[in-house]
C-alpha positions in Angstrom: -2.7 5.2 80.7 -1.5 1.9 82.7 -4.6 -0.6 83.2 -4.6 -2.9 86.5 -6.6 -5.7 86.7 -6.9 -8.6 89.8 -5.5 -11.9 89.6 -6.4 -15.1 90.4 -4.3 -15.0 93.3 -5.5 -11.6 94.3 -2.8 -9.4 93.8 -3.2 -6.0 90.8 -0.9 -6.9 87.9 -0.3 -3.6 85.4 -0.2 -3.4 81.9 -0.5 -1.7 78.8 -3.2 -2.2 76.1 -2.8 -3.7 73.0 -4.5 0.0 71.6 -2.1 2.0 74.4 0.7 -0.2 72.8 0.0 0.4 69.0 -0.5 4.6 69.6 2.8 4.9 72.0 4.1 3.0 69.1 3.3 5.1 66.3 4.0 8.3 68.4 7.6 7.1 68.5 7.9 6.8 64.8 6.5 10.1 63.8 9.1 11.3 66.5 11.8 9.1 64.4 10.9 10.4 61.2 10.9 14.0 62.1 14.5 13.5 63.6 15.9 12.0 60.7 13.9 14.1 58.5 15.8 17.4 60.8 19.2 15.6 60.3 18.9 14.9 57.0 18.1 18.4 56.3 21.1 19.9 58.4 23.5 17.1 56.0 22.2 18.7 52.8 22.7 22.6 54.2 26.3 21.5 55.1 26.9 19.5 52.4 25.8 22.9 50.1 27.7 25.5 52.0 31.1 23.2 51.5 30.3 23.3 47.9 29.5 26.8 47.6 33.0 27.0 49.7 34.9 25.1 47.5 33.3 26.8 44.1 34.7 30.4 45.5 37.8 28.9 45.9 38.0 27.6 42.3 36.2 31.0 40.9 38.9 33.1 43.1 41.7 30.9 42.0 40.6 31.2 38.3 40.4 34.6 38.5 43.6 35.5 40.0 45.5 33.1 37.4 43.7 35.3 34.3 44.3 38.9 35.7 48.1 37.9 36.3 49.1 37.8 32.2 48.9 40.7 30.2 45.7 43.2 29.3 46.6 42.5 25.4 48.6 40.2 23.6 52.2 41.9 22.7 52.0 43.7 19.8 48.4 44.2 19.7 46.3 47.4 21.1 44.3 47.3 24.5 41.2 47.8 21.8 40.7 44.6 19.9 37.3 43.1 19.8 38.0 39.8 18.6 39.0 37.5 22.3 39.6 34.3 22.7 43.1 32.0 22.4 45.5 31.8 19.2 45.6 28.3 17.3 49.1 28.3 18.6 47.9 29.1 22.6 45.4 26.2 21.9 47.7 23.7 21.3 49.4 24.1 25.1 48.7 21.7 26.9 45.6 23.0 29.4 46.0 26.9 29.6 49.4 26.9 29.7 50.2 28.9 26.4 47.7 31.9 27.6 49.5 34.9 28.0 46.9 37.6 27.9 43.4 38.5 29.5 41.3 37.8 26.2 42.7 34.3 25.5 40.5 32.8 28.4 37.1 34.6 26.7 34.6 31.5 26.4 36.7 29.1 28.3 34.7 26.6 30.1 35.9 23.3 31.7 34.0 20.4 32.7 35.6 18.9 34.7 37.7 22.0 35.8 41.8 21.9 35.2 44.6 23.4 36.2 46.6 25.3 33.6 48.4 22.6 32.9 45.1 20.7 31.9 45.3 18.0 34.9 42.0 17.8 36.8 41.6 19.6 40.2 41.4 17.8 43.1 44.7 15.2 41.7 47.1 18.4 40.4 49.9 19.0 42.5 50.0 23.1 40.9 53.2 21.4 39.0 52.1 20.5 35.9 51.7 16.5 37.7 49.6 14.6 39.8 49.9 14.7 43.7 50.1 11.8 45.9 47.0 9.5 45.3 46.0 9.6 49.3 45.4 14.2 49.0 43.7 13.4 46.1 39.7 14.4 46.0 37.6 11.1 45.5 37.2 10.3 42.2 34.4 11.5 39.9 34.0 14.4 42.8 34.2 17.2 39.7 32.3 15.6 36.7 29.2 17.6 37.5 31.1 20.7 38.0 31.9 23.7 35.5 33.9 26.6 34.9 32.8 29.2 32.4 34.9 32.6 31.7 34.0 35.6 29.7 35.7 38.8 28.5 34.0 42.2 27.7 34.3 45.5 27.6 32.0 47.8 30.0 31.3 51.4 29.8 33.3 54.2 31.2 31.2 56.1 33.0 29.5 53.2 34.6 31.8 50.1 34.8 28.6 48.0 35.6 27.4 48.5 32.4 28.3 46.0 29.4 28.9 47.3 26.1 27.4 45.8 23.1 29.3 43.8 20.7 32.2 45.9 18.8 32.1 49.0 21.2 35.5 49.6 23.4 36.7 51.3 25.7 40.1 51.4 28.6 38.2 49.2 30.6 37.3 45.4 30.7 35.5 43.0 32.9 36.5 39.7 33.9 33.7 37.2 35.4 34.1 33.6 36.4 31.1 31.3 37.2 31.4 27.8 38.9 28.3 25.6 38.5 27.5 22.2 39.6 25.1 20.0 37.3 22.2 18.7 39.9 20.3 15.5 37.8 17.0 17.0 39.3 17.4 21.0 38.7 19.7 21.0 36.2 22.9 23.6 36.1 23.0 26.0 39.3 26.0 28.4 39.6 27.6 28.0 43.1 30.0 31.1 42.5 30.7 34.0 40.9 33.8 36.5 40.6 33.8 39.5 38.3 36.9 42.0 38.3 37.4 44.8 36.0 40.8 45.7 34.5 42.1 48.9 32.9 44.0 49.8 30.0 46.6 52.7 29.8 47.4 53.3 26.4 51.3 53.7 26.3 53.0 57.4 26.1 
């Protein structure tokens, strides 16, 4: 409310109160605070889905590069229970040596590579570095993860995981990304699962 009061010289001069002042005052900054508070919320929510965005990416990527080699390593059946990558395939530089479905079983990568072991975000996809201005920023992957597992799932329901040592013609694939947050610790971003067959040659 605007207060009038008569001068000396007769004329009504307006004003606010120091009281009306102080309140207008404070109303303004609650306004302020909710405002930011709305925007920094909306930064956060983007800031999420681009990472959840970029994580599929990875996890489709990933997955795409595994179900490209072979179901079994030549010379060996499409029923071995022992996966995971030879001495020799671990002495490639990155994943380059894999050949077959079971050598990535228990891979995980922090930060996460290319095949050729280079970090994402400065591999060119050529076994080098791209041009340092398409390069992510650095440190942008330290807190991030990729995890890989191999195993067998039943026949009549390929949602179901058999227990350690059973087989069968069928095998899942599933790839996790997951992003380390220093307050709530590891939290998966994305997921890709694919399940393979094997035909047993006639």
């Amino acid at each position: 409310m605007c207060r009038t009061s008569l001068t000396k010289s007769g004329r009504i001069a307006a004003g606010f109160t120091l009281v009306e002042a102080t309140v207008a005052l404070a109303i303004t900054t609650v306004a302020g605070a909710a405002l930011l508070l709305g925007i920094n919320s909306s930064i956060q929510t983007t800031n999420e889905a681009l990472d959840q965005t970029i994580a599929a990416g990875m996890a489709q990527q990933l997955l795409d590069e595994i179900v490209g080699g072979r179901y079994a390593a030549v010379g060996v059946d499409g029923y071995q229970t022992s996966f995971g990558p030879s001495s020799w395939e671990k002495c490639g530089a990155g994943r380059e040596r894999y050949d077959d479905i079971d050598d990535y079983h228990g891979l995980s990568l922090q930060p996460p590579e290319d095949c050729y072991g280079i970090e994402l975000g400065t591999e060119d996809g050529e076994g080098d570095q791209r041009h340092p201005n398409f390069q992510a920023p650095p440190g942008f992957f330290d807190r991030w993860k990729q995890e890989v597992e191999v195993y067998y799932v039943g026949e009549a329901d390929l949602g179901t995981r058999l227990a350690p040592g059973q087989v069968s013609d069928y095998r899942a694939i599933e790839v996790r990304v997951l992003r380390e947050d220093p307050e709530r610790g590891w939290q998966e971003l994305a997921r890709r699962r694919r399940v393979v067959a094997y035909v047993p040659p006639m």
